[in-house]
VEXVEX-505071 format. One record per residue: residue number from 1; residue in three letters; x, y negated, z of N, C-alpha, C, CB in turn. Coordinates in Angstrom, 3 decimals, padded with zeros to 6 digits. Each point is the difference from the previous one (the first is absolute). Glycine has a CB too. Example, Ala and Ser with C-alpha at 12.3 -4.5 7.8 and 13.67 -1.06 7.14 Angstrom:
VEXVEX-505071
{seq 1 type ala n.px 013.190 n.py 005.690 n.pz 007.800 ca.px -000.890 ca.py -001.190 ca.pz 000.000 c.px 000.900 c.py -001.200 c.pz 000.000 cb.px -001.892 cb.py 001.173 cb.pz 001.246};
{seq 2 type ser n.px 001.542 n.py -002.223 n.pz -001.966 ca.px 000.820 ca.py -001.190 ca.pz 000.060 c.px -000.770 c.py -001.090 c.pz 000.730 cb.px 001.184 cb.py 000.628 cb.pz -002.145};
This chain:
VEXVEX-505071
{seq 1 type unk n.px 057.144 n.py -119.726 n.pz 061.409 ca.px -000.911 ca.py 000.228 ca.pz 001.112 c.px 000.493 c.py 001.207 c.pz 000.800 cb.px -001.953 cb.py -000.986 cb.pz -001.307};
{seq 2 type unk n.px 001.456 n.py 001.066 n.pz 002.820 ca.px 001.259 ca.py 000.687 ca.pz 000.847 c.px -001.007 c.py 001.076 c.pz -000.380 cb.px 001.582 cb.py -001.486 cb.pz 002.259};
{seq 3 type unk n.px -000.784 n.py 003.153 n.pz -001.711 ca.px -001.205 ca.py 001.033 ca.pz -000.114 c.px -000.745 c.py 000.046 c.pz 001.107 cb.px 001.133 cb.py 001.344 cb.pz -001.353};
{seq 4 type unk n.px -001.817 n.py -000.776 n.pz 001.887 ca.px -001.145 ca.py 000.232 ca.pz 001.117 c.px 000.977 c.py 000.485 c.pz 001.212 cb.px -002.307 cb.py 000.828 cb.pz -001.689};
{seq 5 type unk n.px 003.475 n.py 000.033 n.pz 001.614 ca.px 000.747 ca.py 000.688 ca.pz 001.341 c.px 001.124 c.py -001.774 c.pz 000.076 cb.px 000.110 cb.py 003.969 cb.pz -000.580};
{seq 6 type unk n.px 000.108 n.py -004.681 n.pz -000.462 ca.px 000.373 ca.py -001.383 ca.pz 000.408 c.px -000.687 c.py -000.993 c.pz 000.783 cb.px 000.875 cb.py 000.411 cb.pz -001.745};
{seq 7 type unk n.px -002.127 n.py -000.703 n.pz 000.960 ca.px -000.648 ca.py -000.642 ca.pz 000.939 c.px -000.073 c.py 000.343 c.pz 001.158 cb.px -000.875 cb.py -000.495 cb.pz -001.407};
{seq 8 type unk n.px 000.509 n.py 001.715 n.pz 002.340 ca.px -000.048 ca.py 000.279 ca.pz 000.982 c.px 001.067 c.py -000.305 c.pz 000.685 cb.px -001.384 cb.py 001.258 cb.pz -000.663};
{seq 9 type unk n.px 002.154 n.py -000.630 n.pz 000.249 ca.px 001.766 ca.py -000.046 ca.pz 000.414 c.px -000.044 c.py -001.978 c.pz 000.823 cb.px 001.526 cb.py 002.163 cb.pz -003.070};
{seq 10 type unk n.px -001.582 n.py -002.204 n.pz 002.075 ca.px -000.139 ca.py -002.539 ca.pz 000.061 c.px -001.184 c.py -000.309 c.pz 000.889 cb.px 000.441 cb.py -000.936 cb.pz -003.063};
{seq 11 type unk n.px -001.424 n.py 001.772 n.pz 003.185 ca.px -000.949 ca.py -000.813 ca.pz 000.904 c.px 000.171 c.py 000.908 c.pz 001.190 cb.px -001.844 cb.py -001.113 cb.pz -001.742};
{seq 12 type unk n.px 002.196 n.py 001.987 n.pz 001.990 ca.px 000.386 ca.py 000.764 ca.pz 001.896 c.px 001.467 c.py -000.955 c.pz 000.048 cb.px -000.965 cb.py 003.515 cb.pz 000.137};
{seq 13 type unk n.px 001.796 n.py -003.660 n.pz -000.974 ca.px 001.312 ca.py -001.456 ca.pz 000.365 c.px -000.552 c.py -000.992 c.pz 000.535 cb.px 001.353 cb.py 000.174 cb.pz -001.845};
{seq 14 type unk n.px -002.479 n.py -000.900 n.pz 001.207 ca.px -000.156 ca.py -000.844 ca.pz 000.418 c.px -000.925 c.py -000.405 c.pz 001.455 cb.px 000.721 cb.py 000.052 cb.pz -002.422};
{seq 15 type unk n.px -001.266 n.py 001.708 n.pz 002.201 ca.px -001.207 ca.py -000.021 ca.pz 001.020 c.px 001.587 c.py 000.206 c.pz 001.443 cb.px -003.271 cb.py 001.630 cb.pz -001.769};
{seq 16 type unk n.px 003.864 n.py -000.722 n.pz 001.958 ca.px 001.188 ca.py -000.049 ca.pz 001.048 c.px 000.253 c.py -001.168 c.pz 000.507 cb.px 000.983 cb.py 001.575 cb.pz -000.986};
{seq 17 type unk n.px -000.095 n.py -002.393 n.pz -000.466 ca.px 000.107 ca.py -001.747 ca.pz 000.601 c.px -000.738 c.py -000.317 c.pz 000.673 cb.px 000.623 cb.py -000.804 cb.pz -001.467};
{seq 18 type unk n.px -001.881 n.py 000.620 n.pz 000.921 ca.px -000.885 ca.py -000.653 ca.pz 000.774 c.px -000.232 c.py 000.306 c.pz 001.251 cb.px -000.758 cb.py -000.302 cb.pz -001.734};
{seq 19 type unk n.px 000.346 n.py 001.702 n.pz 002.101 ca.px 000.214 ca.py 000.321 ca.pz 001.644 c.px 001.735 c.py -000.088 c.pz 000.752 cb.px -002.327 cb.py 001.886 cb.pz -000.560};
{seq 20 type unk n.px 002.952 n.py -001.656 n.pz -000.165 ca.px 001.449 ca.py -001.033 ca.pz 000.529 c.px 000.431 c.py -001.168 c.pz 000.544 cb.px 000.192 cb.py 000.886 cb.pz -001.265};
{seq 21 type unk n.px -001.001 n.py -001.888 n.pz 000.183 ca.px -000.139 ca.py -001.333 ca.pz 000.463 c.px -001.456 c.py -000.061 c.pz 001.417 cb.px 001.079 cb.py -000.942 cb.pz -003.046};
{seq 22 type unk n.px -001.678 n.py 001.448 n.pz 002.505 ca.px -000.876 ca.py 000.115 ca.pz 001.436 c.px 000.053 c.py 000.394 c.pz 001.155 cb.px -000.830 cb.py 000.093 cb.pz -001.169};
{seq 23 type unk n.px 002.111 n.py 000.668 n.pz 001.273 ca.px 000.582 ca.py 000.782 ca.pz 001.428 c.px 000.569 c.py -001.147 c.pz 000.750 cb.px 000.751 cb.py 002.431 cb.pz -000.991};
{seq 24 type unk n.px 000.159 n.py -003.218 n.pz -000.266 ca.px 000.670 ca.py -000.553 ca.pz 000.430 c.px -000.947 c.py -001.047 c.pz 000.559 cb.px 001.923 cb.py 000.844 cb.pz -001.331};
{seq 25 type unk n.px -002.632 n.py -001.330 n.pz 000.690 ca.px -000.420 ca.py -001.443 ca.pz 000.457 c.px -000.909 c.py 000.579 c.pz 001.456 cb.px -000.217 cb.py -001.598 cb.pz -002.891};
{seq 26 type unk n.px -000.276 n.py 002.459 n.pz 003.145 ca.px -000.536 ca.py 000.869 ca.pz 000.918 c.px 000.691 c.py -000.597 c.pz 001.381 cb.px -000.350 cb.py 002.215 cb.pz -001.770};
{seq 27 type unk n.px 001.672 n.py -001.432 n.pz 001.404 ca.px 000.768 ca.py 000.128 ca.pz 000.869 c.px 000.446 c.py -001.465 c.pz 000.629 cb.px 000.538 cb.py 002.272 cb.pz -001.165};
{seq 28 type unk n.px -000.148 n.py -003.563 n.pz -000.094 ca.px 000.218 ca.py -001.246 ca.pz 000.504 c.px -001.004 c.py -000.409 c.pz 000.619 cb.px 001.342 cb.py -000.452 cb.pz -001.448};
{seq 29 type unk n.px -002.328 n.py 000.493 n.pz 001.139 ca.px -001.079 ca.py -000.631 ca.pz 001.051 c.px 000.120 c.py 000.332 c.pz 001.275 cb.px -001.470 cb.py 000.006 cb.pz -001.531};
{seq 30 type unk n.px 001.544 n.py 001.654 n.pz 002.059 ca.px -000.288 ca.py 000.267 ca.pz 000.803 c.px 001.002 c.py -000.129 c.pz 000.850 cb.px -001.516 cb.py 000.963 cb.pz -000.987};
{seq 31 type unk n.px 002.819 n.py -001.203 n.pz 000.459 ca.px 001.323 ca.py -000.578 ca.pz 000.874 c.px -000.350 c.py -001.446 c.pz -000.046 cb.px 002.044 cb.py 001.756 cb.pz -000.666};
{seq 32 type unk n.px -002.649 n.py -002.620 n.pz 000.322 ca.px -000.306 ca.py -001.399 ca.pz 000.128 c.px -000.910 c.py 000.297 c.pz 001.008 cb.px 000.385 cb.py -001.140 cb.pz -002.275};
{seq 33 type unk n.px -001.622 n.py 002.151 n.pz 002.316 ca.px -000.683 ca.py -000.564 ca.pz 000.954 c.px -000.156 c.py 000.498 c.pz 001.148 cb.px -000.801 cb.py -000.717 cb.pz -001.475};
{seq 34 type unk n.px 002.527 n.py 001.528 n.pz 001.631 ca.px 000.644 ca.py 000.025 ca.pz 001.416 c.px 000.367 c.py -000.478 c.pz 000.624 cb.px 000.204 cb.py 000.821 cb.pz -000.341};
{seq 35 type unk n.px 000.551 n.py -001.499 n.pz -000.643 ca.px 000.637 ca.py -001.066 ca.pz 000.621 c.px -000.739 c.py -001.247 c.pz 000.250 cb.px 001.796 cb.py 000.955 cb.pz -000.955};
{seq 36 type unk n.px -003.010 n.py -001.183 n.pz 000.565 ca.px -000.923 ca.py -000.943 ca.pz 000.530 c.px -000.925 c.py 000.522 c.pz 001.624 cb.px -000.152 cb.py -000.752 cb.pz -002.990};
{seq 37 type unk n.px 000.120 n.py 001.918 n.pz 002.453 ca.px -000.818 ca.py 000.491 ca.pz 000.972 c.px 001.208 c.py -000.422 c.pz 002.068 cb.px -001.493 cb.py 002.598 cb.pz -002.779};
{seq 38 type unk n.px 002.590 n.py -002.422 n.pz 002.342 ca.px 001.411 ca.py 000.226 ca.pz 000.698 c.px -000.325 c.py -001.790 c.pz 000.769 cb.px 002.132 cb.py 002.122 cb.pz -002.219};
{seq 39 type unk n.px -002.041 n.py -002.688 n.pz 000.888 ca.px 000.152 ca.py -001.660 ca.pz 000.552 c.px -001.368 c.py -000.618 c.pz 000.676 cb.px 001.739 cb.py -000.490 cb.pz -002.106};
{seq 40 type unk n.px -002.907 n.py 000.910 n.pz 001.547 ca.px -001.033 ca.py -000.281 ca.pz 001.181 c.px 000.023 c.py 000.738 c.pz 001.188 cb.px -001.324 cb.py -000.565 cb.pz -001.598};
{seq 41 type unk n.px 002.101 n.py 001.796 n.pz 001.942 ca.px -000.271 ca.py 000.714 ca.pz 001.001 c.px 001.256 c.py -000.849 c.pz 000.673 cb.px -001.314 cb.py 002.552 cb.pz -000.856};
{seq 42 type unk n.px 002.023 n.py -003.089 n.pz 000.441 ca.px 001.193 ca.py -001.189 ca.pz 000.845 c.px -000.590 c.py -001.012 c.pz 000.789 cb.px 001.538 cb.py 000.044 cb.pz -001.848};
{seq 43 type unk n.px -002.709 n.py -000.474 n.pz 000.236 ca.px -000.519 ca.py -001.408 ca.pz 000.512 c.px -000.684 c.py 000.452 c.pz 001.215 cb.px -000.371 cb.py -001.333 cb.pz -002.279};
{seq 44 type unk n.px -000.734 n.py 002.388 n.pz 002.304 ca.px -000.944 ca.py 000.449 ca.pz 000.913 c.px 000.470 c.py -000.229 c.pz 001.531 cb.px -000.738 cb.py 001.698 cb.pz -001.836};
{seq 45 type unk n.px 002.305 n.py -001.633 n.pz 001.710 ca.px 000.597 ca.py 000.867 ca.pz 001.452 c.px 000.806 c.py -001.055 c.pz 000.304 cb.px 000.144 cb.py 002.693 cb.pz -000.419};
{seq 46 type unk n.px -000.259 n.py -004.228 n.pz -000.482 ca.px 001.008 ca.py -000.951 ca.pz 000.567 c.px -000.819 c.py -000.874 c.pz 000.704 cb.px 001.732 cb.py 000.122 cb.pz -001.730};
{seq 47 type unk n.px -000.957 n.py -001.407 n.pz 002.348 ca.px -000.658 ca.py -001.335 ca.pz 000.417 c.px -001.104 c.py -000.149 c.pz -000.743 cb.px 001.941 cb.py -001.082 cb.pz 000.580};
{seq 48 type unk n.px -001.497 n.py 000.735 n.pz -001.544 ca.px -000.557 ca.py -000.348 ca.pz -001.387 c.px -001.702 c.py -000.102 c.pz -000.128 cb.px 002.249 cb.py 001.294 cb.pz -000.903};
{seq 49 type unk n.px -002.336 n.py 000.201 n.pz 001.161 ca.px -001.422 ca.py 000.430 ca.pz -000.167 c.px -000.855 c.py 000.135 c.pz 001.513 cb.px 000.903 cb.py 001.373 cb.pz -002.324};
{seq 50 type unk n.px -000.245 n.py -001.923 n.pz 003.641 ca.px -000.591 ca.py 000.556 ca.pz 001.392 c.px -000.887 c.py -000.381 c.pz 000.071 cb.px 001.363 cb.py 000.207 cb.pz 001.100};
{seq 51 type unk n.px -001.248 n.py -001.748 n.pz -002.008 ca.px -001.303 ca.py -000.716 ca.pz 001.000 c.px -001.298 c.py -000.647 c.pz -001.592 cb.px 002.303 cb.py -001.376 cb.pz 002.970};
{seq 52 type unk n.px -002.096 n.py 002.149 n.pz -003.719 ca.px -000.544 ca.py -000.412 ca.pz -000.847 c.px -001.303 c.py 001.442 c.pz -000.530 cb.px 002.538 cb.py -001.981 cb.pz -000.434};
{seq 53 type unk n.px -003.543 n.py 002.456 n.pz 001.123 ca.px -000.315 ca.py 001.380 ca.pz -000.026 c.px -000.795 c.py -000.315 c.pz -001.525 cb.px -000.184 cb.py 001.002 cb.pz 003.031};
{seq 54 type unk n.px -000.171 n.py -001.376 n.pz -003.848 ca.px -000.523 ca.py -000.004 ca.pz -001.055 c.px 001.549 c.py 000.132 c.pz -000.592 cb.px -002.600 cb.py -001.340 cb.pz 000.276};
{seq 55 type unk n.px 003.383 n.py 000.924 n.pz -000.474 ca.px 001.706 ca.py 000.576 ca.pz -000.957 c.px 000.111 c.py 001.228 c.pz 000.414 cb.px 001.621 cb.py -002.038 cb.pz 000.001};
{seq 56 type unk n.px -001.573 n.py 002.475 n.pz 001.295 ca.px 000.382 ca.py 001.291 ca.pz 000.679 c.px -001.350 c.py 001.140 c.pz -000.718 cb.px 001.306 cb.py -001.398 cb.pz 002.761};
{seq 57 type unk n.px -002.435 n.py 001.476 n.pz -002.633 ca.px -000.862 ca.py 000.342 ca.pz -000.677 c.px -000.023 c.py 000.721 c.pz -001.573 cb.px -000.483 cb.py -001.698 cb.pz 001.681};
{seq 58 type unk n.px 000.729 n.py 000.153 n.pz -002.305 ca.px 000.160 ca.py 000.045 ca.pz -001.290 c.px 001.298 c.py 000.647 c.pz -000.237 cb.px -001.428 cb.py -001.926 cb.pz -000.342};
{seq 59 type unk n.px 002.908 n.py 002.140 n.pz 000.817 ca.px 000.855 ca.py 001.162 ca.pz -000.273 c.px -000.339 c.py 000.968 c.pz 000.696 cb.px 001.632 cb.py -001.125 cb.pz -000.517};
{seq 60 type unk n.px -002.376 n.py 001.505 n.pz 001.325 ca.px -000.089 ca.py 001.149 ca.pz 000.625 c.px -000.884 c.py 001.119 c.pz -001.212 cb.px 000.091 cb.py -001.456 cb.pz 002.755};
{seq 61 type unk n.px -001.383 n.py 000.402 n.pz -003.092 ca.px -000.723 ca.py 000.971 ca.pz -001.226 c.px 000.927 c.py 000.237 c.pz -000.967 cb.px -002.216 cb.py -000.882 cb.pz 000.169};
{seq 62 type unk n.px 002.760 n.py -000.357 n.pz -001.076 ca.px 001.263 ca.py 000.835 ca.pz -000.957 c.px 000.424 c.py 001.299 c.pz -000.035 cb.px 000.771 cb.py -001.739 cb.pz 000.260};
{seq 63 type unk n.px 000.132 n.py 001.309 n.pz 000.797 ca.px 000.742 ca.py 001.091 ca.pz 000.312 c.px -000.896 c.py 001.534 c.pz 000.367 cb.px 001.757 cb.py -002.065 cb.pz 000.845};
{seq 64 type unk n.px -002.953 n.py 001.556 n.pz -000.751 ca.px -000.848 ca.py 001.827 ca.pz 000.303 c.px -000.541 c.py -000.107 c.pz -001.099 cb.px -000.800 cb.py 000.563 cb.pz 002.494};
{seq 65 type unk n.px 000.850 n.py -001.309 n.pz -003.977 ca.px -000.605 ca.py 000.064 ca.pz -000.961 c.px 000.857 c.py 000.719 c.pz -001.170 cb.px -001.305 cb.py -001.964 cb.pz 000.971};
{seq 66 type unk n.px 002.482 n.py 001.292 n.pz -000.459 ca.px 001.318 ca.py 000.869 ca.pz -000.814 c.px 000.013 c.py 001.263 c.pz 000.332 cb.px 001.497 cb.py -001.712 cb.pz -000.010};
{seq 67 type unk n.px -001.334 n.py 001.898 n.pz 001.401 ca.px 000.193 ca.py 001.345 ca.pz 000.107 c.px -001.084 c.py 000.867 c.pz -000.357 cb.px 001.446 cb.py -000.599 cb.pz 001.556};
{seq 68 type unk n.px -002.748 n.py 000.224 n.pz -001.705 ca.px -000.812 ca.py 000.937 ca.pz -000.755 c.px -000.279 c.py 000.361 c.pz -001.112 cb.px -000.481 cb.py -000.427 cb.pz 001.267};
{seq 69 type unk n.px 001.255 n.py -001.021 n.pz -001.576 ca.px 000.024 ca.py 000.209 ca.pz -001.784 c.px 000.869 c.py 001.250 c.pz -000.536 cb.px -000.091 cb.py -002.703 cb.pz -000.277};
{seq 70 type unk n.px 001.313 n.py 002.522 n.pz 000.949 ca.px 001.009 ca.py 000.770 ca.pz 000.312 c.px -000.555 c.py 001.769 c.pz -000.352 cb.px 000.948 cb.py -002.182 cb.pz 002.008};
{seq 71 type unk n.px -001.866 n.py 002.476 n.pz -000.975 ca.px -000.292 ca.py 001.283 ca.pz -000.144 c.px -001.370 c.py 000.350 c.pz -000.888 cb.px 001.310 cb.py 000.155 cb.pz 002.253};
{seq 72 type unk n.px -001.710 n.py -001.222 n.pz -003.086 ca.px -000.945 ca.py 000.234 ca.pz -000.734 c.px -001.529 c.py -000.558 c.pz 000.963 cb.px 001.711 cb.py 002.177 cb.pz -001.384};
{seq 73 type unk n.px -001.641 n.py -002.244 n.pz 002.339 ca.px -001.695 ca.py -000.315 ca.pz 000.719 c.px -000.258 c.py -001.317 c.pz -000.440 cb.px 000.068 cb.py 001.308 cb.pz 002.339};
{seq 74 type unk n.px -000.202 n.py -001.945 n.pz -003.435 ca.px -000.197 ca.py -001.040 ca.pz -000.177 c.px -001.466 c.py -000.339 c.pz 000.500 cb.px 001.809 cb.py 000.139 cb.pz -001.722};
């Protein structure tokens, strides 16, 4: 059985990982949902979306939903 300055030692390791893996996955999301945010602001501004104002709409909120997510104002 580990001593008491072991255990600790093994659970702040594991507690690190864990916010490690969480930076990371942090971080992938939030480069995914740039790059989403990027491709509706394409769609918004092409043919695509001119004549359709409920599509144009519906990426326009997205994209101001991301970006608030972005800074925490959820």
């Amino acid at each position: 059985m580990p001593n008491n300055e072991e255990f600790w030692t093994d659970a702040c390791q594991r507690a690190e990982q864990r916010c490690e893996n969480q930076a990371k996955t942090i971080s992938e999301m939030r480069y995914a949902g740039n790059e989403l945010a990027r491709v509706l602001d394409d769609v918004v501004n092409s043919e695509l979306c001119q004549f359709d104002a409920i599509s144009r709409a519906v990426c326009i909120a997205t994209i101001a939903k991301w970006n608030r997510a972005k800074t925490g104002q959820l």
